[in-house]
N, C-alpha and C positions, 0 to 999 in steps of 0.2 A: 504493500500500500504506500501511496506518495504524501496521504493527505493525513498530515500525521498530528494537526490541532490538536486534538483531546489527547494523544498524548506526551503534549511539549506541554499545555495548560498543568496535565497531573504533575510531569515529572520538575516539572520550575517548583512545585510548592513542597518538593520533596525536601528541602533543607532548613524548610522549618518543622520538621519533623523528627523529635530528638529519640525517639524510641526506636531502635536500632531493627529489631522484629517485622512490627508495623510496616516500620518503611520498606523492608523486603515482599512482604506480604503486597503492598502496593505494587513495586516493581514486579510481581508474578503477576498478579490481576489482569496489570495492564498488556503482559506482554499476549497474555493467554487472549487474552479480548483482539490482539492483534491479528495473533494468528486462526482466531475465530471468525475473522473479517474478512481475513484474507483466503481461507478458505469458502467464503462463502462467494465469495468475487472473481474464482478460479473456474472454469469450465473443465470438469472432468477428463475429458474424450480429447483436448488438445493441450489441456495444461497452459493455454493462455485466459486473459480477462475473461466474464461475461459482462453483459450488458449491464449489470450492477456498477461496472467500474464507475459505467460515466456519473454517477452521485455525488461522488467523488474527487472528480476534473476541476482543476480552476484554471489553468492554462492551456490557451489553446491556439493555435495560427492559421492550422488547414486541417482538413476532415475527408476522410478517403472512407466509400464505402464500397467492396468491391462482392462479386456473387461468382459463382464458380458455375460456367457455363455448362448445360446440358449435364447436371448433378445429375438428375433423376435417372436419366442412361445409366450411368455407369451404376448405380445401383439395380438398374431391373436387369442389365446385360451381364454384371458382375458382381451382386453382391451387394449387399447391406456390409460388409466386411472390407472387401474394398472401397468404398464408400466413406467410411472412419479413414482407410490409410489414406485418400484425397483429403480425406478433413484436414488432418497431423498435417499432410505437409506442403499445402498452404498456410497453413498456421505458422507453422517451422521456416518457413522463406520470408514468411511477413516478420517476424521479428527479425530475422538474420538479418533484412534491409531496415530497419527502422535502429534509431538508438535508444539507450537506456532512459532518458526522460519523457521517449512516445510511447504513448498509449495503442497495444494492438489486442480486441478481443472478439470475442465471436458472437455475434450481432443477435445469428437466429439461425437455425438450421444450415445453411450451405454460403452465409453471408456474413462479413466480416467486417471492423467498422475498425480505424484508427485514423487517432488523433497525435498530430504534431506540434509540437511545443518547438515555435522559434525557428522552424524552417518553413525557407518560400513556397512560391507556387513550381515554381521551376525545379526545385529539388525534388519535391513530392513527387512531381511527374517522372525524374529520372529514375528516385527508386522504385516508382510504380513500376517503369518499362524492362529496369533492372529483374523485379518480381517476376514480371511476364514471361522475359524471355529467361529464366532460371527456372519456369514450371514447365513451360513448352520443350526445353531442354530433356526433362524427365517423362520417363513413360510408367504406368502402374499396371501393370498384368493389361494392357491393351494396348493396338496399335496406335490409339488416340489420345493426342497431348493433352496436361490441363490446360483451360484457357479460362481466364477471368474476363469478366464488363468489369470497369469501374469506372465510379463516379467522385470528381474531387469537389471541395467550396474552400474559400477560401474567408478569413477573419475580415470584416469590414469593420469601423466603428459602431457599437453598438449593438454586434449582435451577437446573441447568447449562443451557447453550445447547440441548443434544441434548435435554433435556426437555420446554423450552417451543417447541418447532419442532415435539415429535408433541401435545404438544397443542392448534399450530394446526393440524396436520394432519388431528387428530379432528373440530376446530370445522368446517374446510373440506368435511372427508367432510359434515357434515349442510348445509351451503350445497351443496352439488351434489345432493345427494339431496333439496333441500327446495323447489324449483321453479327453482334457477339466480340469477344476479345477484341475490344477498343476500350479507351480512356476520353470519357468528356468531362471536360472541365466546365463547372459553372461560374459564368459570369456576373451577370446581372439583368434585372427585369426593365424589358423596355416601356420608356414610360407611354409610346403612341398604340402601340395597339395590347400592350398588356405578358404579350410573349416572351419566353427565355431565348437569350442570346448566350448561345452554346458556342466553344471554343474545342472543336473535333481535336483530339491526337491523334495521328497514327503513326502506328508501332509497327 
């Protein structure tokens, strides 16, 4: 866990606490409560975040939500088993490109959401294409690569976490509906007829 408030608050008040016992007693409390947190914020089946994380988030610059194309195939053609091993290792590629203060966890079924602290739109985008082409690289018990849609938003003034997550979500809608394994970045909304002004990448 990053968002470690409640306990920097407990453990500042630890030194006015002369009873040597007590004050252990808190320091276990506290840590147990941590790793009771932290457990509850972990997705089982990949060992990264779940969507719990984002409670949690106070920093943020850009928001990448990516969907792993034609899941349901590889589950009816191959398994509910290999299915899990595509979960792991999109999983496993997203943190390998992201660093230690971004946020990568598993959104919802076959969909993955992270959050960057203090990089651009530009970098986001290389490690995305970075991601891409390191799963298209790999094959899993079939002739057919993974391939992701994603969809990036980027931090404006003034808007909240829950804002720029539906507007990679918008970006994302138009990578699955625009032929699969692409990258649209969202812009912004035009103010004359109301519509997204999308920034296509291709990879």
């Amino acid at each position: 866990m990053k968002d470690n408030n409640y306990i920097d608050v407990i453990t500042s008040k630890l030194d006015n606490i002369a009873d040597d016992d007590l004050k252990n007693a808190i320091i276990k409390l506290v840590d147990e409560r941590n790793r009771l947190i932290e457990t509850l914020n972990i997705d089982p089946l990949t060992g990264i975040y779940n969507r719990r994380i984002l409670d949690h988030i106070r920093e943020y610059t850009s928001v990448v939500i990516c969907d792993i194309d034609n899941f349901k195939e590889f589950n009816d053609k191959s398994g509910h088993q290999v299915g899990d091993l595509i979960l792991q290792l999109v999983a496993k590629t997203l943190v390998d490109n992201c660093r230690c203060n971004d946020f990568v966890c598993r959104y919802g079924g076959d969909e993955f959401l992270l959050v960057f602290c203090g990089a651009d739109e530009d970098t986001v985008i290389k490690r995305m294409n970075d991601v891409s082409k390191s799963l298209t690289d790999t094959f899993i018990c079939s002739k057919k690569p993974v391939t992701l849609s994603i969809g990036i938003s980027s931090y404006k003034n003034g808007c909240t976490l829950s804002e720029i997550i539906s507007e990679a979500d918008k970006a994302l809608y138009l990578s699955k509906h625009d032929g699969k394994n692409t990258i649209t970045c969202y812009n912004e909304i035009q103010s004359e007829n109301n519509s997204l002004k999308i920034k296509k990448i291709t990879k």
